[in-house]
C-alpha positions in Angstrom: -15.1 -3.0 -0.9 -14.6 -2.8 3.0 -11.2 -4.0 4.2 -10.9 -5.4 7.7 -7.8 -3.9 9.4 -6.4 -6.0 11.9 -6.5 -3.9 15.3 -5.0 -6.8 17.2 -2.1 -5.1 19.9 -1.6 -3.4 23.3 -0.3 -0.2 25.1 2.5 -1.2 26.4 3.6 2.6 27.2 3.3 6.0 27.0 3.4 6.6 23.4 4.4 2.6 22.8 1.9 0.4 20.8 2.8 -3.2 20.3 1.0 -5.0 17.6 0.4 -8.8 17.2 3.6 -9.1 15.2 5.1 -7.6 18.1 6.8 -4.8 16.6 6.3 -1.3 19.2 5.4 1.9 17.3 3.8 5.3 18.4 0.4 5.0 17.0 -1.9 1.9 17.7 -2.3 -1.2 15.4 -4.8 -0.4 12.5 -4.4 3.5 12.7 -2.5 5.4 10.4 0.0 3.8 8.1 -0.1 0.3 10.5 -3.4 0.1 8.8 -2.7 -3.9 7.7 -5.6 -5.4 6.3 -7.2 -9.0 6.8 -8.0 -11.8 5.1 -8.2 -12.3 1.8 -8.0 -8.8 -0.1 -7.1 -8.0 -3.9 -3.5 -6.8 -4.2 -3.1 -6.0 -7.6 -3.0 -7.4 -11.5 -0.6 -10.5 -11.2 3.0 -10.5 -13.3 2.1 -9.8 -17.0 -1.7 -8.6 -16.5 -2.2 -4.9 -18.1 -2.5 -2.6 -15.1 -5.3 -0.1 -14.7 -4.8 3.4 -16.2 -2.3 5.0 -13.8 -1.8 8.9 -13.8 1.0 10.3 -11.7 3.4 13.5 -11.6 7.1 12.8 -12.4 10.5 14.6 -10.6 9.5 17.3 -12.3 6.1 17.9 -11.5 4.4 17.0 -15.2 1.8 14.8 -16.4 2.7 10.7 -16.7 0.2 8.4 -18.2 2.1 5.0 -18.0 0.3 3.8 -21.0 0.8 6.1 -23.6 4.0 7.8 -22.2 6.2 4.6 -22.7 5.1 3.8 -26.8 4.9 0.1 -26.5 8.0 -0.1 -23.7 7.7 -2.7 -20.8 7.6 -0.9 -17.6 8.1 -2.1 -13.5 6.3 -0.8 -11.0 7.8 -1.0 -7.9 5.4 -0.6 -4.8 7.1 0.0 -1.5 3.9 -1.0 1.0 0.8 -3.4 -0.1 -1.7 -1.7 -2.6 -5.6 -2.2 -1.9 -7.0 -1.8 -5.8 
């Protein structure tokens, strides 16, 4: 799938980047992490859908397979930026 990232902004400085939201940042709109996408895009399994297998490393640097690690617990997952599945 090919996201559309909105590129929509101006140099306003040197450095200085306004986007169409009008917030001023160092790097222009639709580079880096002001990479916001378009339109309609999937953001993820809705409240109460199983998620996808998910594999990440803990505090401590081990293995976490959210399935099998939480033996039939509920877990959140808390994103902190949108998530293009």
């Amino acid at each position: 799938m090919q996201i559309e990232r909105d590129t929509r902004g101006a140099e306003v400085g040197p450095n200085q980047h306004e986007d169409a939201d009008g917030y001023i940042g160092p790097m222009p709109a639709g580079s880096g992490p002001r990479s916001n996408p378009l339109g309609e895009f999937p953001t993820g399994p809705s409240v109460g859908e199983r998620l996808p297998d998910v594999f990440a490393l803990n505090s401590d640097g081990q293995n976490v397979d959210l399935h099998s690690d939480r033996n039939g617990q509920q877990a959140v997952l808390i994103f902190t930026r949108s998530v293009v599945w």
